[in-house]
PASEBA-1860 file (N, C-alpha, C; in nm, 3 decimals):
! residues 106
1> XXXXXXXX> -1.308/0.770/-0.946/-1.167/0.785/-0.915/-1.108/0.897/-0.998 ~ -1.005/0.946/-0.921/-0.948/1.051/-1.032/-0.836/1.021/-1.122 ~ -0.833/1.012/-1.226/-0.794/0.948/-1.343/-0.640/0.976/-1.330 ~ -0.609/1.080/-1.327/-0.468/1.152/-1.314/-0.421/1.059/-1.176 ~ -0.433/1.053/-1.086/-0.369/1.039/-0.947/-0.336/0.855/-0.943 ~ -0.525/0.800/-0.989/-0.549/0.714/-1.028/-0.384/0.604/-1.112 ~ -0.400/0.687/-1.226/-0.284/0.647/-1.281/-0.103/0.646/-1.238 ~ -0.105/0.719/-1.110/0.042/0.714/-1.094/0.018/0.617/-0.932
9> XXXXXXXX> -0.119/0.579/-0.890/-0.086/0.487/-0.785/-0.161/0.346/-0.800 ~ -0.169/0.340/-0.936/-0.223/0.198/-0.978/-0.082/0.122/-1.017 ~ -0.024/0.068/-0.910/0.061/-0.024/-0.957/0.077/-0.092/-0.828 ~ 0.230/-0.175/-0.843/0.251/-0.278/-0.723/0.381/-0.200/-0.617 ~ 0.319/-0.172/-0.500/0.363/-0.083/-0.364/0.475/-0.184/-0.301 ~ 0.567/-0.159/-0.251/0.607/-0.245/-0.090/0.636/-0.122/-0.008 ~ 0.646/-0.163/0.100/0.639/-0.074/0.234/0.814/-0.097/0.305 ~ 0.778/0.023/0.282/0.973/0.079/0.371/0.967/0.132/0.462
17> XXXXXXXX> 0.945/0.036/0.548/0.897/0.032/0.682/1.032/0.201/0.744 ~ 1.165/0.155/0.680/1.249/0.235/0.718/1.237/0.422/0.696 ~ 1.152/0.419/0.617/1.130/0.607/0.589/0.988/0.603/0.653 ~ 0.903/0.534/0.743/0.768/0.543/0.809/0.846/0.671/0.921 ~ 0.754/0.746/0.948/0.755/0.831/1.112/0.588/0.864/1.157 ~ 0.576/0.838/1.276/0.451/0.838/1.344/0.358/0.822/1.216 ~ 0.230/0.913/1.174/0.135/0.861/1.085/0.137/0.800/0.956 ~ 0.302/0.860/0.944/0.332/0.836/0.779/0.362/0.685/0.735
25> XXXXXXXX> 0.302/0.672/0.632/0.325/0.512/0.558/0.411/0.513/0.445 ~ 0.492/0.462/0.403/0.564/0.487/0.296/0.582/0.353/0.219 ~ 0.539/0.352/0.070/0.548/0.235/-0.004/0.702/0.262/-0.119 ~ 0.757/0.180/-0.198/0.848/0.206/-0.276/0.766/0.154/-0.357 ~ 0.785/0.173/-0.535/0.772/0.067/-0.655/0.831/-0.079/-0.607 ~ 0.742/-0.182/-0.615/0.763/-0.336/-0.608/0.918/-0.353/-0.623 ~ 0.993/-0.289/-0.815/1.117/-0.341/-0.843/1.215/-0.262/-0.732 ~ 1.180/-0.201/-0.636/1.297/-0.088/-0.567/1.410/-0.149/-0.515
33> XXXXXXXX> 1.557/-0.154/-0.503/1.654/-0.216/-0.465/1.659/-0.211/-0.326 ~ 1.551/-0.272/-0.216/1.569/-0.282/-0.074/1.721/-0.326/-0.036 ~ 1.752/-0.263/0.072/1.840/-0.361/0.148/1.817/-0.504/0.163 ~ 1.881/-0.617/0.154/1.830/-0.727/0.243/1.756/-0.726/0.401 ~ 1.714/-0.835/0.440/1.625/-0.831/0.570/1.527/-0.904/0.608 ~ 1.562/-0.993/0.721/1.485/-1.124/0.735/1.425/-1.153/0.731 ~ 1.296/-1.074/0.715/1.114/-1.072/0.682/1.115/-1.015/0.561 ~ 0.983/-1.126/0.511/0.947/-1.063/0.403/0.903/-0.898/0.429
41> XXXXXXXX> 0.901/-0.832/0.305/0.833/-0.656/0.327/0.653/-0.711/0.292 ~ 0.581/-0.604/0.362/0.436/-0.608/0.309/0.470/-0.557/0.187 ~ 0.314/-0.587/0.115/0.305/-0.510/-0.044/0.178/-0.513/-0.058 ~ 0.141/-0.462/-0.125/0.030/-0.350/-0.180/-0.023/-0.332/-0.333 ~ -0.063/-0.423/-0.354/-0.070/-0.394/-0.533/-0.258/-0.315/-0.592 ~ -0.222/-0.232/-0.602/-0.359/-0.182/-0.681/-0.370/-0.158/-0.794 ~ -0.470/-0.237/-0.859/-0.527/-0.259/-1.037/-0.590/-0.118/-1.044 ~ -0.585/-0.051/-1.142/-0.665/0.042/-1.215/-0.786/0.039/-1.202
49> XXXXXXXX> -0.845/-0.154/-1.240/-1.036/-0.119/-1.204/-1.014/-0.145/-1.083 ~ -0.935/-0.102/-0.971/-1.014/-0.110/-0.836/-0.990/-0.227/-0.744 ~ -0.926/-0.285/-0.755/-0.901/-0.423/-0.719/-0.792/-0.381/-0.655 ~ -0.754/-0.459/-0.522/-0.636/-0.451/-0.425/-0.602/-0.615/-0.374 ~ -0.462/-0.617/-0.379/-0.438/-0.763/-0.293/-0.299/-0.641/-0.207 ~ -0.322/-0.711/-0.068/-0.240/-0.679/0.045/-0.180/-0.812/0.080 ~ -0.034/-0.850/0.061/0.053/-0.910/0.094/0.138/-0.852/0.266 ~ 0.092/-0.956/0.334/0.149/-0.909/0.504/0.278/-0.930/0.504
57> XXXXXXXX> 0.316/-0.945/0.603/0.460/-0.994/0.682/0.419/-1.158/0.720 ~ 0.543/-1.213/0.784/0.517/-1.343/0.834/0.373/-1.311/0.895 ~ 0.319/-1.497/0.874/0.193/-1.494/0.937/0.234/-1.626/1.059 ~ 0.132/-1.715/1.090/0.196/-1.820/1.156/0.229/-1.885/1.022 ~ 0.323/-2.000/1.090/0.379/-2.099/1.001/0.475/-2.029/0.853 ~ 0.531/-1.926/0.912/0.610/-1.864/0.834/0.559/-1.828/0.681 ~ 0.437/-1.786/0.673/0.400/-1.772/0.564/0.338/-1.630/0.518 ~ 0.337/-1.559/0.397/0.251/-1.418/0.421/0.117/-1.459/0.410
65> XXXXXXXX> 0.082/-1.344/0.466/-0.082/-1.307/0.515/-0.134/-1.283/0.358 ~ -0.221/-1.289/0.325/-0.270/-1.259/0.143/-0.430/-1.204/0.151 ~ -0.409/-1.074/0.111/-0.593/-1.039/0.171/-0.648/-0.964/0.031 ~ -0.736/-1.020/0.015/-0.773/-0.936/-0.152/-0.935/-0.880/-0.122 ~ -0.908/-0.758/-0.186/-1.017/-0.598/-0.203/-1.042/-0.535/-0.285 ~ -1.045/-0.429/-0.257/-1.085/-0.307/-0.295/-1.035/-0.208/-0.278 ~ -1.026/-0.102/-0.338/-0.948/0.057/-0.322/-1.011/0.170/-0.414 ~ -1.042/0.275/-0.359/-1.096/0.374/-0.399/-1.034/0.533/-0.361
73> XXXXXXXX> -1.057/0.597/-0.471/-0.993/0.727/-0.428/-1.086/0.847/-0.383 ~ -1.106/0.931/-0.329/-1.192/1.038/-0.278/-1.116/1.130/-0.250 ~ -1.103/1.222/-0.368/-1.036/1.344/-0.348/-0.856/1.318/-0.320 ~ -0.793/1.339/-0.167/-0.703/1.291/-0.158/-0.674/1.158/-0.068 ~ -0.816/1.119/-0.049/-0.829/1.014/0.039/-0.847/0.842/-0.030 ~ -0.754/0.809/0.005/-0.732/0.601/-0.037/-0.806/0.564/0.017 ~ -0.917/0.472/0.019/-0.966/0.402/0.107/-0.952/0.195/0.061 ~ -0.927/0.160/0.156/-0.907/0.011/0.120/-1.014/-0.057/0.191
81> XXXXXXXX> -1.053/-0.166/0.111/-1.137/-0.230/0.149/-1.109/-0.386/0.157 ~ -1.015/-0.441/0.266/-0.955/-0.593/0.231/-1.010/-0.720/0.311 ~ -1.026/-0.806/0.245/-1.117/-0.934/0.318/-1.012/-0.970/0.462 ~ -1.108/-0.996/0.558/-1.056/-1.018/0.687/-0.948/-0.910/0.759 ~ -0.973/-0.791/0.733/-0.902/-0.663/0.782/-1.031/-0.567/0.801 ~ -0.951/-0.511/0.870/-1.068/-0.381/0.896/-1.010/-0.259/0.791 ~ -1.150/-0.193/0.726/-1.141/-0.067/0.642/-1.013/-0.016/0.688 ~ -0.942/0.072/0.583/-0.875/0.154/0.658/-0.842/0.260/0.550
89> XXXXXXXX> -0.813/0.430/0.569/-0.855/0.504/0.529/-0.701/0.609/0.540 ~ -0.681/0.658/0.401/-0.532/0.658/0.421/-0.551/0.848/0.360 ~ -0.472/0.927/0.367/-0.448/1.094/0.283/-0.318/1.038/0.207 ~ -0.344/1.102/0.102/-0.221/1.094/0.049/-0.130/1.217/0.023 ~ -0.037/1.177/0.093/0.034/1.324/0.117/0.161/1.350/-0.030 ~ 0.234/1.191/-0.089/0.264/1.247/-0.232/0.288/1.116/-0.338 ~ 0.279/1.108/-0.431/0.270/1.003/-0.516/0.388/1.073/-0.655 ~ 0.500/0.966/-0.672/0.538/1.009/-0.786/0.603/0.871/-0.844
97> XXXXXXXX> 0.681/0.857/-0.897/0.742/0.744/-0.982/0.825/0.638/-0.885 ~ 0.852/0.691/-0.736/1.008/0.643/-0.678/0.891/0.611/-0.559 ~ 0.790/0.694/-0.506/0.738/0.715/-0.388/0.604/0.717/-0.367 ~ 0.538/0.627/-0.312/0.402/0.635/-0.209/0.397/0.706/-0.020 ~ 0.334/0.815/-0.020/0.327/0.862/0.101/0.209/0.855/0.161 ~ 0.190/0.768/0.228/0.064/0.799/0.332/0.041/0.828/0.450 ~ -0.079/0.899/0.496/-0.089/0.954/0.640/-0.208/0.851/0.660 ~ -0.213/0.779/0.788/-0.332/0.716/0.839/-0.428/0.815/0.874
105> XX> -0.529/0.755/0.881/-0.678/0.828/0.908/-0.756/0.785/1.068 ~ -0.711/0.682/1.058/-0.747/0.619/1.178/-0.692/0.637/1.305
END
């Protein structure tokens, strides 16, 4: 992994669904002041050694989805690896203190 990049996207993500356009994925920092809004947000937390848990949206029975992995970096490419999901393979287009940007691969 690359140590530098490594370090500014090893933490806990949620997804703002509201700044997404066509490929782009967009996570905030966990503490970010969302609007309110009747569903839970997905989230995204990645450990430093490599470890990923993906928190969904409602599942049945009103509950989140909870899928725990793996994550690896390749150059500018994320790759996740989460139990009962399929691979999925992300570019990262920018990472800083406020912002996660991703482009799907798939």
């Amino acid at each position: 992994m690359s140590t530098g990049r490594t370090h500014r996207i090893a933490r806990a993500w949620t997804h703002s669904h509201e700044e997404d356009s066509g490929r782009r994925v967009v996570f905030r920092p966990a503490d970010y002041a969302f609007p309110p809004g009747r569903q839970p947000r997905a989230s995204l937390e990645l450990q430093p050694d490599g470890r990923a848990l993906y928190l969904g949206g409602p599942a049945p029975a009103d509950r989140r989805s909870a899928h725990a992995g793996s994550w690896e970096l390749d150059g500018d490419d994320l790759r996740l690896r989460l139990e009962g999901r399929a691979d999925k393979r992300y570019e990262i287009e920018s990472v800083d203190e406020q912002r996660l940007v991703l482009r799907r691969m798939d």
